[in-house]
N, C-alpha and C positions, 0 to 999 in steps of 0.2 A: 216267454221270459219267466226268469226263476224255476224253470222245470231242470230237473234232476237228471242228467241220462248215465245211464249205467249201461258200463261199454261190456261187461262181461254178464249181465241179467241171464244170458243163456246158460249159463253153466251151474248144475245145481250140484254140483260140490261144494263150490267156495275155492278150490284148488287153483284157479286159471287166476283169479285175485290176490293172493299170494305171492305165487311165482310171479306173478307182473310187479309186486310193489318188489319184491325181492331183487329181481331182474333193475328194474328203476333204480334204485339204490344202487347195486354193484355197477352200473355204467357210468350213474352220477359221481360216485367217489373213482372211477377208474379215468375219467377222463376232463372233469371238471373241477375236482380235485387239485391234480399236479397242476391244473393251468392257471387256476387261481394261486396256487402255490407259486409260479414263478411270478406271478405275477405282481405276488405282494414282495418279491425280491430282486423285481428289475431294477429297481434303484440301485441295490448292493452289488447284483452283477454285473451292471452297464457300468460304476464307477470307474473299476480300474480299465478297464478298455479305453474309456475318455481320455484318462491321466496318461495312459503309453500313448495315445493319438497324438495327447497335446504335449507330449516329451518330447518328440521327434519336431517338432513347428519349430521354425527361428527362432531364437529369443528379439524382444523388441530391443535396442540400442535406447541407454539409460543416459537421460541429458542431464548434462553436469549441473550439479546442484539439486535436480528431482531427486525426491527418496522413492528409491522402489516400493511399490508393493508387495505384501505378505500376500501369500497363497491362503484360502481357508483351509488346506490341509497342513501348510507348513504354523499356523496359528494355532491349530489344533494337535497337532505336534507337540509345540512349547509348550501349551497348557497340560497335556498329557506326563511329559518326563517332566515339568515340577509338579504334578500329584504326586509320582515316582516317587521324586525325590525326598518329598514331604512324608509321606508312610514309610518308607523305606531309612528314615533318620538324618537325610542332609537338607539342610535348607535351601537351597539352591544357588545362595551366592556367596560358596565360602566357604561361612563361617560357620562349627558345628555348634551343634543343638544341644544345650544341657537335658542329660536325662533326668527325668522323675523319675 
């Protein structure tokens, strides 16, 4: 325990250590890299495949009186075009905005 082993001690250049950590590194970023990369993006890229999944389902049959439910994308929508609208100079319901 706590001993040290050194996997290239036979080579008295120093060269065969090198190229191994070099080697290390170009396989690490060649392949563990892009997997972590999708990885941190399966959220973004599996969204829309879900949303065309679940565009094609029946819709549920709305009982009179029940309010439907909002989508969180259709929520995030609305909240989206009034930022729009609010940078962009309309207020959302109407009536225009005096300028300063």
């Amino acid at each position: 325990r706590g001993e040290q082993v050194d996997w290239v001690a036979w080579d008295p250049t120093g060269l065969l250590a090198f190229f191994l950590i070099i080697g290390l590194c170009a396989i690490f970023t060649t392949f563990l890299g892009p997997a972590g990369h999708y990885f941190l993006l399966t959220p973004a890229l599996l969204y829309p495949r879900i949303a065309k999944a679940m565009a094609g389902r029946p819709k549920v049959a709305v009982q009179a009186g029940a309010r439907p439910r909002s989508s969180p994308l259709a929520i995030a929508a609305g909240a989206l075009r009034g930022c729009i609208e609010i940078v962009v100079g309309g207020s959302g319901n109407g009536r225009k905005q005096s300028k300063l």
